[in-house]
VOMAR-520970 format. One record per residue (C-alpha): residue number from 0; residue in three letters; x, y, z. Coordinates in pm, whole numbers, plus 50000, padded with zeros to 5 digits. Layout:
REM residues N
n:NUM res:ALA u:X v:Y w:Z .
...
END
This chain:
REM residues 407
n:0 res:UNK u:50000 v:50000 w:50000 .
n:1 res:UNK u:50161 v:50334 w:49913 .
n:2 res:UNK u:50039 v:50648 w:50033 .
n:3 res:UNK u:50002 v:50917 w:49778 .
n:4 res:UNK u:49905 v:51305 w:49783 .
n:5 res:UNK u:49748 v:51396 w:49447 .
n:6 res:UNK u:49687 v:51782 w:49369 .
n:7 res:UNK u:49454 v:51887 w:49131 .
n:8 res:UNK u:49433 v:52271 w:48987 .
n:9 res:UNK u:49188 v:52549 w:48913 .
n:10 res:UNK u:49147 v:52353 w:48532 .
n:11 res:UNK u:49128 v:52031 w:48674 .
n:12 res:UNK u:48843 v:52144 w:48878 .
n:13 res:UNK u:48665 v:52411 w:48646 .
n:14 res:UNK u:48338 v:52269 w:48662 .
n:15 res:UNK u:48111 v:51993 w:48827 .
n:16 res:UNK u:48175 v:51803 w:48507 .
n:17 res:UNK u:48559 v:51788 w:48555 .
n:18 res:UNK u:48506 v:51750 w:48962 .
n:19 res:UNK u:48319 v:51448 w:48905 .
n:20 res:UNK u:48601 v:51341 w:48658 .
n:21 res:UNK u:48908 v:51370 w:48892 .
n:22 res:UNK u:48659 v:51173 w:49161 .
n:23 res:UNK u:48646 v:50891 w:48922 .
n:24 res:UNK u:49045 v:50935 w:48885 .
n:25 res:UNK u:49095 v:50897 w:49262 .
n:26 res:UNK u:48861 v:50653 w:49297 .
n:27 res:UNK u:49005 v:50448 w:49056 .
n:28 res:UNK u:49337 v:50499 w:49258 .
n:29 res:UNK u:49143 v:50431 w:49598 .
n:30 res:UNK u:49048 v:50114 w:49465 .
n:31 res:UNK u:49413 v:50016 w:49388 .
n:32 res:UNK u:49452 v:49997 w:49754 .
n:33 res:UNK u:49655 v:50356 w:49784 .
n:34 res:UNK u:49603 v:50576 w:50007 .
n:35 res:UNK u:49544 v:50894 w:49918 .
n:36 res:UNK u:49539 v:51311 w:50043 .
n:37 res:UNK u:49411 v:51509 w:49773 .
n:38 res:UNK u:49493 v:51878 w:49787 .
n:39 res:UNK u:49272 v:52133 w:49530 .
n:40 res:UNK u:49241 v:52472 w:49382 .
n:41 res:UNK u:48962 v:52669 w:49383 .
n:42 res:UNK u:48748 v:52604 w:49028 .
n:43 res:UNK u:48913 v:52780 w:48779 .
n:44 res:UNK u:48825 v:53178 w:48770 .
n:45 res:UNK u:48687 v:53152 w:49164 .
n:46 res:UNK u:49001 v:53349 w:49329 .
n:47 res:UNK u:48994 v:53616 w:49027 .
n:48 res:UNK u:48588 v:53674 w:49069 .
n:49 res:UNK u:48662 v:53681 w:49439 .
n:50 res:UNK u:48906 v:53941 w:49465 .
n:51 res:UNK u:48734 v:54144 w:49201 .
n:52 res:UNK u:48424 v:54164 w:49462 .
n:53 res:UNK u:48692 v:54321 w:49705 .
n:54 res:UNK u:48804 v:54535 w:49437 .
n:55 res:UNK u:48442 v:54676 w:49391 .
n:56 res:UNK u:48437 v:54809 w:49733 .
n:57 res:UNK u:48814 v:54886 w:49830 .
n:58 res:UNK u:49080 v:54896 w:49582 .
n:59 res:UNK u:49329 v:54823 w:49871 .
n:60 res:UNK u:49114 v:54567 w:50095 .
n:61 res:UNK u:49240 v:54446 w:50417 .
n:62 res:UNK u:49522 v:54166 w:50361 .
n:63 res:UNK u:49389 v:53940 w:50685 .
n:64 res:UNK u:48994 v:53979 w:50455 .
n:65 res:UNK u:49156 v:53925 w:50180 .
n:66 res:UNK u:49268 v:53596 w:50289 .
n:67 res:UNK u:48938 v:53520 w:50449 .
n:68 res:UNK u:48766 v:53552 w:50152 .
n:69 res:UNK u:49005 v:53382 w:49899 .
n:70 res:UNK u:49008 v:53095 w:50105 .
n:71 res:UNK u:48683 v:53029 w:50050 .
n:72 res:UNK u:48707 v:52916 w:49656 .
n:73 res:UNK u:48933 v:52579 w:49782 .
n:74 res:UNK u:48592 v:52544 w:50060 .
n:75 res:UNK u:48372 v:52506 w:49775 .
n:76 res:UNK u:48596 v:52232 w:49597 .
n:77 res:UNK u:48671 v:52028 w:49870 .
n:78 res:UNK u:48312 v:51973 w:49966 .
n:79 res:UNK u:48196 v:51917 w:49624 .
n:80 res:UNK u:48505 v:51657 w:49563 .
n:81 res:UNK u:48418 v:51506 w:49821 .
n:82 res:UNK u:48047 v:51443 w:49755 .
n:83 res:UNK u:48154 v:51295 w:49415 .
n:84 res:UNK u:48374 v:51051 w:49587 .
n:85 res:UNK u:48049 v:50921 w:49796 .
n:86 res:UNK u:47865 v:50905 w:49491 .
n:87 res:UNK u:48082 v:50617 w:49369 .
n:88 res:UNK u:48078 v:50471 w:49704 .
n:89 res:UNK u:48408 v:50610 w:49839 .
n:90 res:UNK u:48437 v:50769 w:50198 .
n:91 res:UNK u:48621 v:51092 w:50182 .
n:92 res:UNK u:48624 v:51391 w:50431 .
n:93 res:UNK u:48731 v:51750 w:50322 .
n:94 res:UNK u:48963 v:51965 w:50570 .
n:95 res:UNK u:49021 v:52335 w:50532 .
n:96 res:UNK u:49390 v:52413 w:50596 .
n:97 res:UNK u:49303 v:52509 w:50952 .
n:98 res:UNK u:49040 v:52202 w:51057 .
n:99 res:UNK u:49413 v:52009 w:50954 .
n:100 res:UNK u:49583 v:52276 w:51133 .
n:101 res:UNK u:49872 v:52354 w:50828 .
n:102 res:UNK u:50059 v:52659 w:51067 .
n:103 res:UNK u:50189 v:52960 w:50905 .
n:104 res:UNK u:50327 v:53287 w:50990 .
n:105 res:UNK u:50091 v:53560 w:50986 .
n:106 res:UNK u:50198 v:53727 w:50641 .
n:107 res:UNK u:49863 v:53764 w:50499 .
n:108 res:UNK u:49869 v:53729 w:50058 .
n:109 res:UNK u:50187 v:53521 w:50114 .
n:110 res:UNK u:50236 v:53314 w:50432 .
n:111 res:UNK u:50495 v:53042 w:50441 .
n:112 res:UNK u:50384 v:52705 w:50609 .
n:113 res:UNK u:50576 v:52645 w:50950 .
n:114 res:UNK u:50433 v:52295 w:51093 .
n:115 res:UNK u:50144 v:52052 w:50993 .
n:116 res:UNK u:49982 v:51867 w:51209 .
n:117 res:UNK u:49915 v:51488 w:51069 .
n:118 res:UNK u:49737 v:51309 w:51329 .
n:119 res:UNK u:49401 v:51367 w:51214 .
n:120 res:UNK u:49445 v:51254 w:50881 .
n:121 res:UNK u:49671 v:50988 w:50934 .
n:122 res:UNK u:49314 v:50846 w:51127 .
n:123 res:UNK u:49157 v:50911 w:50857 .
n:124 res:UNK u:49379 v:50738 w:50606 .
n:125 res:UNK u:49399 v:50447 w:50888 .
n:126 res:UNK u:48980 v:50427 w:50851 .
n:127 res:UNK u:49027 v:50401 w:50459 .
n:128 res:UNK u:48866 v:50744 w:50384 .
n:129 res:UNK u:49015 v:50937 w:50116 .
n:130 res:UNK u:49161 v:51288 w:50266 .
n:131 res:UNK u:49053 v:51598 w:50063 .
n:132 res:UNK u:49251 v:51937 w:50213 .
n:133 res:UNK u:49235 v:52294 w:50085 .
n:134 res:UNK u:49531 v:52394 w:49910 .
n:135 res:UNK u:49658 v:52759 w:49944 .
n:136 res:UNK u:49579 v:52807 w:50313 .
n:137 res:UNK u:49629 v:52793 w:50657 .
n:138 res:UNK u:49600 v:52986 w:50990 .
n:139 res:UNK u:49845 v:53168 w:51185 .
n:140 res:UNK u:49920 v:53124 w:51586 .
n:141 res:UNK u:49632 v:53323 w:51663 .
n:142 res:UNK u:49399 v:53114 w:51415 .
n:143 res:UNK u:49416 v:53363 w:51119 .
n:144 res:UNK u:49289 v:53228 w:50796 .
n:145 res:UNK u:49636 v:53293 w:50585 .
n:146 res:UNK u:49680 v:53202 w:50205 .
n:147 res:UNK u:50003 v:53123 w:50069 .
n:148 res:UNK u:50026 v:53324 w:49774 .
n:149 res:UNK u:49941 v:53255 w:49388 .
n:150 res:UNK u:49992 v:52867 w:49300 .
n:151 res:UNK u:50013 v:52783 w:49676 .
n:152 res:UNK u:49769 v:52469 w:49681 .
n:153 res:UNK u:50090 v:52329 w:49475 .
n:154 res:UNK u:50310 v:52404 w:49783 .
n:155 res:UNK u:49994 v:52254 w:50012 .
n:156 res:UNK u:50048 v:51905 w:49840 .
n:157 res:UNK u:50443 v:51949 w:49821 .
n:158 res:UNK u:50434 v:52006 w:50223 .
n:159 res:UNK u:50156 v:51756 w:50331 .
n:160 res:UNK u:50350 v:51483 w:50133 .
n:161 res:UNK u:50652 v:51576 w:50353 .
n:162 res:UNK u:50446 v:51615 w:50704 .
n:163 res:UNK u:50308 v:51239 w:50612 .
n:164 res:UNK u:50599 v:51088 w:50485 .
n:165 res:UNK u:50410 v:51011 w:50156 .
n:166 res:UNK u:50590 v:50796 w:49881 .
n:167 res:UNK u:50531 v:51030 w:49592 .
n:168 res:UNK u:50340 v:51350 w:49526 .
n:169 res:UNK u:50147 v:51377 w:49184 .
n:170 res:UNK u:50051 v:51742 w:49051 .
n:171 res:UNK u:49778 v:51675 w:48858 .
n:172 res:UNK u:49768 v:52008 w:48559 .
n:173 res:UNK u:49672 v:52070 w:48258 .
n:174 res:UNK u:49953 v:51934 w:48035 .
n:175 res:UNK u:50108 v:51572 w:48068 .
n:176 res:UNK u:50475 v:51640 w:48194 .
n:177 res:UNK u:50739 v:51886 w:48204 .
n:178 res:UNK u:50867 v:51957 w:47849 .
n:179 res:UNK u:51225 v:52041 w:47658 .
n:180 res:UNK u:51068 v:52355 w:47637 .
n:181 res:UNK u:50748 v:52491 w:47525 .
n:182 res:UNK u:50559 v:52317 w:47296 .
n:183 res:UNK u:50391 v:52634 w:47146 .
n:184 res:UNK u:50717 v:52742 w:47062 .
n:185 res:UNK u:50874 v:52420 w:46942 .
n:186 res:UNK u:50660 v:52161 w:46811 .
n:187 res:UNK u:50880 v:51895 w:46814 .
n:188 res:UNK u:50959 v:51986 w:47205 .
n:189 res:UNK u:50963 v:51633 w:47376 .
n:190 res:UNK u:50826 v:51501 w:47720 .
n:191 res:UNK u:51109 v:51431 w:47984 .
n:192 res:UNK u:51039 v:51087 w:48168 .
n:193 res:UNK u:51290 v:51252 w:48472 .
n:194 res:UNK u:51445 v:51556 w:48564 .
n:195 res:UNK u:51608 v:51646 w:48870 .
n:196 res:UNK u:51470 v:51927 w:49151 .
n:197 res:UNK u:51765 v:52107 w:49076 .
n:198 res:UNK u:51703 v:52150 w:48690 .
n:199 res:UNK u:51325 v:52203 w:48791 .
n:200 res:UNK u:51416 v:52496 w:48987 .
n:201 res:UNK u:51638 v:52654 w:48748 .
n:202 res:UNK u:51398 v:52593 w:48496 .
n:203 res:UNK u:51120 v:52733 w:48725 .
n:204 res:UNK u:51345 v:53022 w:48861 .
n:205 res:UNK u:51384 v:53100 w:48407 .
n:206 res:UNK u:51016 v:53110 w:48273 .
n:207 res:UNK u:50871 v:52734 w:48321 .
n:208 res:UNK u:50529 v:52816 w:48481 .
n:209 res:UNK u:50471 v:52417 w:48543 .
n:210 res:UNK u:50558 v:52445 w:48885 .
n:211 res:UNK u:50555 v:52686 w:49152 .
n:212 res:UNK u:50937 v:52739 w:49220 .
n:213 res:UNK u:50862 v:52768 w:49613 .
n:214 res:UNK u:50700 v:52362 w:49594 .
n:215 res:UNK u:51028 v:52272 w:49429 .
n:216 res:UNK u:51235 v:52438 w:49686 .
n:217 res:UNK u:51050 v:52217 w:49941 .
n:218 res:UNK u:51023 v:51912 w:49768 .
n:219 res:UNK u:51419 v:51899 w:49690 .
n:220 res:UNK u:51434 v:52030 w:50102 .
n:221 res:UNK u:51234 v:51704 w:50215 .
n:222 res:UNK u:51329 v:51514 w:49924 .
n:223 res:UNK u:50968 v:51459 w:49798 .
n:224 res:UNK u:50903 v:51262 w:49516 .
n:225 res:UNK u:50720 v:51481 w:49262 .
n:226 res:UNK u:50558 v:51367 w:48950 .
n:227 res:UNK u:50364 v:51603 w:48705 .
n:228 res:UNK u:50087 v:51482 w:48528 .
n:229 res:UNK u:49802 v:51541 w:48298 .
n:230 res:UNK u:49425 v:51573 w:48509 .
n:231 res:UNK u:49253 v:51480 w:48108 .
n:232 res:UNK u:49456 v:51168 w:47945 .
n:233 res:UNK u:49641 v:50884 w:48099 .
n:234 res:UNK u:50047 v:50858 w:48124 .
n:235 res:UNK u:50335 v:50852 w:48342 .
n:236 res:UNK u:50385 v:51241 w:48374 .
n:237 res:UNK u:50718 v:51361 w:48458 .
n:238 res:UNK u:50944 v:51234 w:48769 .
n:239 res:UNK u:51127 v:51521 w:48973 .
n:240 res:UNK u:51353 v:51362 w:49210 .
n:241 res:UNK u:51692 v:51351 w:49311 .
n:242 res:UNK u:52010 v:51316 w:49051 .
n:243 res:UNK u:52055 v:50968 w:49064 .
n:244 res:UNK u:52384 v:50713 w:48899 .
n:245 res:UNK u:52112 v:50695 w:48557 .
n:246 res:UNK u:52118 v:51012 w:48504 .
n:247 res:UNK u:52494 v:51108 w:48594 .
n:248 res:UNK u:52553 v:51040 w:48219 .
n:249 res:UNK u:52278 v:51193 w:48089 .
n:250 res:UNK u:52218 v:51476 w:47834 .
n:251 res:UNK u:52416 v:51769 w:47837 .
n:252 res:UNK u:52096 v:52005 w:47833 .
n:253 res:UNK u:51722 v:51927 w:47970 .
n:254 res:UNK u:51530 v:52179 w:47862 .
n:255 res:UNK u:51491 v:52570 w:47746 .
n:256 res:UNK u:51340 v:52776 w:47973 .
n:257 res:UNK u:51251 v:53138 w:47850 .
n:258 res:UNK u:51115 v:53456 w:48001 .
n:259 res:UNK u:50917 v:53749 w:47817 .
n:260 res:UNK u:50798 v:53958 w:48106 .
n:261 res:UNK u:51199 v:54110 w:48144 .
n:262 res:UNK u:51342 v:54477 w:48142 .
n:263 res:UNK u:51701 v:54616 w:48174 .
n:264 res:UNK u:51786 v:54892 w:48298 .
n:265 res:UNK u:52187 v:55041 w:48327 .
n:266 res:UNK u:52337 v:55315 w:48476 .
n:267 res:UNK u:52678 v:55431 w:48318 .
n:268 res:UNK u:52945 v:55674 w:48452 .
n:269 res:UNK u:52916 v:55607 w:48837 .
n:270 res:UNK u:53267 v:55553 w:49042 .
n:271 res:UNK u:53456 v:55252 w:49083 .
n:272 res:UNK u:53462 v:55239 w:49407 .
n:273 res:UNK u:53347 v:54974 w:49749 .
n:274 res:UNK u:52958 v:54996 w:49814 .
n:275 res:UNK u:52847 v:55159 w:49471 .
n:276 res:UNK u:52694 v:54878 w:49396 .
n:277 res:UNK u:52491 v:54857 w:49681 .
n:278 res:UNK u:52420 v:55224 w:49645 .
n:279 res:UNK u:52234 v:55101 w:49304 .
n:280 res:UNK u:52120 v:54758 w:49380 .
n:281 res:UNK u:52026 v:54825 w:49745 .
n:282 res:UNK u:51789 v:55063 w:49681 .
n:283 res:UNK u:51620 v:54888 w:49380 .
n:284 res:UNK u:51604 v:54568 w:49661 .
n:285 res:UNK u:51459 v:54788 w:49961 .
n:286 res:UNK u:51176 v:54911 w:49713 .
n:287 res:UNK u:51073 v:54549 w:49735 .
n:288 res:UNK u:51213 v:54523 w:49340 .
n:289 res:UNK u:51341 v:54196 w:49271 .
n:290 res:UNK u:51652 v:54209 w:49053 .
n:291 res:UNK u:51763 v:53900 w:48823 .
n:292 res:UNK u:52076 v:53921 w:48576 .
n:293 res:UNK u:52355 v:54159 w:48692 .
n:294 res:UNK u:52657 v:54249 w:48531 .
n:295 res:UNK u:52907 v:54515 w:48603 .
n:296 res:UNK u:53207 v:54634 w:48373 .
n:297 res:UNK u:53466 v:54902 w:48468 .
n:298 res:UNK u:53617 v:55130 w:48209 .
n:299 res:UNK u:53999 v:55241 w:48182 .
n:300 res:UNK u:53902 v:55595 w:48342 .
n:301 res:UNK u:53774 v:55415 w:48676 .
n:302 res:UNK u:53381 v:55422 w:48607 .
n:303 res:UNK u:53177 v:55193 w:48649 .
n:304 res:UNK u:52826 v:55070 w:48408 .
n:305 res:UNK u:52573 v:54853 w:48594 .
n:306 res:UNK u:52326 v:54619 w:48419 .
n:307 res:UNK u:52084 v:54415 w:48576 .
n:308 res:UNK u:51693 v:54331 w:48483 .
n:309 res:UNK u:51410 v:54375 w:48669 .
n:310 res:UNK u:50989 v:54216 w:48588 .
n:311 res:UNK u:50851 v:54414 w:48345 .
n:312 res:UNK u:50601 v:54555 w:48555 .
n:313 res:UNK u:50868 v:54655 w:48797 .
n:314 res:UNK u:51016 v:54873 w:48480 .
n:315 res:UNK u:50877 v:55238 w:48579 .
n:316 res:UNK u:50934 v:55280 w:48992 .
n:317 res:UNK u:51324 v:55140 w:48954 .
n:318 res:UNK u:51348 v:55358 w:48648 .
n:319 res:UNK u:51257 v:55641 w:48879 .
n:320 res:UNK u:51469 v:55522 w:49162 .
n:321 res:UNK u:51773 v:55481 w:48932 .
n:322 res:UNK u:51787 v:55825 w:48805 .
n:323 res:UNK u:51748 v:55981 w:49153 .
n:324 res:UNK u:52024 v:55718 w:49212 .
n:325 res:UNK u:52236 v:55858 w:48928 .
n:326 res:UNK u:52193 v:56228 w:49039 .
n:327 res:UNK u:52342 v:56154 w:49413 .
n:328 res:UNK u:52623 v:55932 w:49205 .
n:329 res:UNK u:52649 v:56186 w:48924 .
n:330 res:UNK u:52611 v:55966 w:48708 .
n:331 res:UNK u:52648 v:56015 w:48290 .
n:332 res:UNK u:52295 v:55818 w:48228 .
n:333 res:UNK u:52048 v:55575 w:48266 .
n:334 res:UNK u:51875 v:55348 w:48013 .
n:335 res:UNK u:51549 v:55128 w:48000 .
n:336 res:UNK u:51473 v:54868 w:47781 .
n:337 res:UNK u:51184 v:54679 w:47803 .
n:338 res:UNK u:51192 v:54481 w:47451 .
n:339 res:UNK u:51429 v:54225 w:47596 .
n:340 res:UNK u:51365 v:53844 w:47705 .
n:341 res:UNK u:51534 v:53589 w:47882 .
n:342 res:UNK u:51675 v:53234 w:47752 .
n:343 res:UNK u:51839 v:52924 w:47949 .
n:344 res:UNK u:51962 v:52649 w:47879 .
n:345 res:UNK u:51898 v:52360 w:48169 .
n:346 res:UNK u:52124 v:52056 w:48219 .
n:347 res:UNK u:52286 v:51826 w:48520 .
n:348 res:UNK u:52498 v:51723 w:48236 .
n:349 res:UNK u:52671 v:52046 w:48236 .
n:350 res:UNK u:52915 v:52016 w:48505 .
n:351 res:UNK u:53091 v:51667 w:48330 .
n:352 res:UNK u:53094 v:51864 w:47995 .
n:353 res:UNK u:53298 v:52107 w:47856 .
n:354 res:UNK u:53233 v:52363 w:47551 .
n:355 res:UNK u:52823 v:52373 w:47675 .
n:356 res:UNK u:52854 v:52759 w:47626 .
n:357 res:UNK u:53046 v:52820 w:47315 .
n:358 res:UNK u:52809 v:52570 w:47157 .
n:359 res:UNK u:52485 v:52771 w:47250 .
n:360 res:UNK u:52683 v:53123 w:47195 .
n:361 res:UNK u:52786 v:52928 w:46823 .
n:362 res:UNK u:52383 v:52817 w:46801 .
n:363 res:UNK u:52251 v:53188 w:46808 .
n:364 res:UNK u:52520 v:53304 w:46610 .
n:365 res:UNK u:52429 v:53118 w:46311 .
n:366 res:UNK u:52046 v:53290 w:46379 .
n:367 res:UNK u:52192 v:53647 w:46401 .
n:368 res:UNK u:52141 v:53662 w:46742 .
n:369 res:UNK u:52308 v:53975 w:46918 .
n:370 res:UNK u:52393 v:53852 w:47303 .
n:371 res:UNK u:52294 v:54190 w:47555 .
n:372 res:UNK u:52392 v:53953 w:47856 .
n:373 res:UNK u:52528 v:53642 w:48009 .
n:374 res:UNK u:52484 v:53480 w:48359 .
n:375 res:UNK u:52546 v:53116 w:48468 .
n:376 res:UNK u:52520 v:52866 w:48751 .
n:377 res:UNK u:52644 v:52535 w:48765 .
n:378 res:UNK u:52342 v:52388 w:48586 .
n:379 res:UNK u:52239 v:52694 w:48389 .
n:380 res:UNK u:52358 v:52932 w:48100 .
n:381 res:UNK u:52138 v:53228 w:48065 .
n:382 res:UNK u:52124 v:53516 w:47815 .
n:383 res:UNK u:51927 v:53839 w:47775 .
n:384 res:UNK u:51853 v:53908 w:47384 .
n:385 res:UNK u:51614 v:54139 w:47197 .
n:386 res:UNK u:51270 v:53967 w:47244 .
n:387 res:UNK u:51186 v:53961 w:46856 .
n:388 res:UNK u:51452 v:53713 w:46835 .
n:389 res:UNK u:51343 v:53510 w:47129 .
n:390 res:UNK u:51112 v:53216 w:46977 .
n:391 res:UNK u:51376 v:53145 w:46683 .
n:392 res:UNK u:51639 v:53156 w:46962 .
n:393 res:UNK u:51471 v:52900 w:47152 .
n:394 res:UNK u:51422 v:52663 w:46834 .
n:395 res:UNK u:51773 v:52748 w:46764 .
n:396 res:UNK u:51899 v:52617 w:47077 .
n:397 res:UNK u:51637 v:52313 w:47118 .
n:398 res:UNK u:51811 v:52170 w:46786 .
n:399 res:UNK u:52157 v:52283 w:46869 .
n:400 res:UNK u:52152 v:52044 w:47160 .
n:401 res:UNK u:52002 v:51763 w:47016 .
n:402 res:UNK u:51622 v:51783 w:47198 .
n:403 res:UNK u:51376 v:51783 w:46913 .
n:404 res:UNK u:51166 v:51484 w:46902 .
n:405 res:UNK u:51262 v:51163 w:46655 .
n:406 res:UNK u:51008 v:51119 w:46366 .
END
């Protein structure tokens, strides 16, 4: 008997039609003498209507109402879910994230889980009832509904897999596996049977919007067996799990992650001197502005040109904080750019082979690809180029390292 924590998303539970249809899938499971914690979504569109109803009557609601009322979409699921389930003669009981007591710190919009508490559905299991808990939520100390932030109920099933000691955790989404890269950008983009939390994570951390990157932080913590698969056709999904001695000699390069929503700004002519760069970068940070590529070159006179990229919607305020920035500095100038993306390439295999980089700087240079920037990890080459170029780059690269599909 293994015990198993399925999640199923907003699309996988868009409508009494598709509830019904995952209760048949667990069922089916059930019957295969699992056992089985099943965290949800909200239906798809639920949290979106919800918070435009708060919206309608304060366009900066309270973040502790906020959370009380967004919590309520997952409510709605897990009841219904659950009611399918006795339909086909299965014995299931729903849990919000507090009835299982999932603790979290009190940071309302985006909590981080602390402790859950197992014993009540470890009973449950133990009875042969199916477990059905409310992904995306929990309650503080003071027993505060708190929500975890956008794609948290993916981070729900990531922890409760840990908590129980569960021997794999299945996302259940809306495609059948993680992917050499998109498949609307590369048709012949191919399924990966395995890929290891640390290539999930860079790819997550690049573009990949398969998984959230904070339930691949914690599965690779706890060492959680993930597996991503499709909620609408049978297969084996996609195992994330540790680097094992089978895939030591695998391919050089996993997959091509890519980013549109990127912006660069740099600020040129500012002294070469110790804690300029925090003067620049510190002050983007405290604005609550994350920052992502960063380079730095210094010039034969002794100044200094900083580069770094921001979201695209974080473009205007550390535009504006920049040139105040450059003013104190007296700096020459500051330019924005927000017609750039982001490509990586995503490979284990990286760090036994040599000449990975030249061969992708070699693959865009036969496209006419102008490079703007380069950063790199130990698993990861990334590059910032013009974003018009950014769908033939990816294509470029997915053939360049050998990852379209045979036939």
């Amino acid at each position: 008997m293994s015990l198993i924590v399925q999640k199923y998303g907003g699309t996988s539970v868009g409508s009494v039609e598709r509830i019904k249809a995952v209760a048949a899938k667990v069922a089916q499971s059930h019957a295969s003498g699992n056992q089985l914690v099943i965290a949800v979504s909200a239906m798809s569109g639920e949290t979106n209507r919800l918070i435009g109803l708060a919206k309608d009557i304060d366009d900066q609601p309270c973040l502790r109402e906020m959370d009380v009322l967004v919590s309520t979409g997952e409510q709605v699921t897990i009841a219904l879910l659950c009611m399918a389930l006795k339909t086909l003669g299965v014995e299931a009981r729903s849990y919000t994230g507090g009835q299982v007591r999932i603790l979290t710190d009190n940071a309302h919009g985006k909590a981080r889980i602390q402790e859950i508490d197992g014993h009540r559905i470890r009973a449950d299991l133990n009875a042969g009832r199916v477990v059905v808990v409310a992904g995306f939520q929990g309650t503080d100390q003071d027993g505060n509904i708190t929500t975890l932030g956008r794609g948290g109920s993916d981070t729900t099933a990531v922890a409760l897999a840990a908590a129980l000691k569960a021997d794999e955790c299945q996302i259940y989404t809306d495609v059948d596996g993680v992917y050499t890269t998109d498949p609307r950008v590369v048709s012949r983009a191919r399924r990966l049977d395995k890929i290891t939390f640390d290539e999930m994570l860079e790819m997550a951390s690049q573009g990949s919007k398969i998984l959230q990157i904070r339930s691949v932080e914690f599965a690779g913590k706890y060492n959680v067996p993930l597996r991503v698969m499709s909620s609408f056709e049978e297969g084996p999904g996609t195992l994330i799990s540790l680097e094992d001695e089978d895939q030591m000699e695998k391919a050089v390069v996993s997959g091509i992650a890519f980013n549109r929503d990127e912006a660069k700004l740099t600020i040129r002519g500012i002294p070469d001197q110790p804690g300029v760069a925090y003067k620049v970068l510190g002050a983007i940070s405290a604005a609550n502005i994350e920052i992502d590529v960063i380079v730095q070159n210094v010039a034969k006179d002794n100044s200094a040109t900083i580069t770094f990229t921001v979201h695209r919607n974080d473009l205007l305020p550390a535009q504006k904080l920049l040139k105040d920035i450059a003013e104190d500095l007296g700096a020459l100038e500051v330019d924005a750019d927000d017609q750039i993306a982001k490509v990586s390439i995503v490979g284990v295999g990286m760090r036994s082979h040599a000449g990975v980089a030249a061969k992708m700087f070699e693959s865009l240079a036969k496209e006419g690809i102008n490079i703007q920037l380069i950063t790199t990890s130990e698993i990861k080459i990334t590059v910032v180029i013009e974003e018009r170029y950014l769908e033939l780059a990816v294509r470029a690269l997915h053939s360049g390292f050998d990852l379209d599909a045979i036939g």
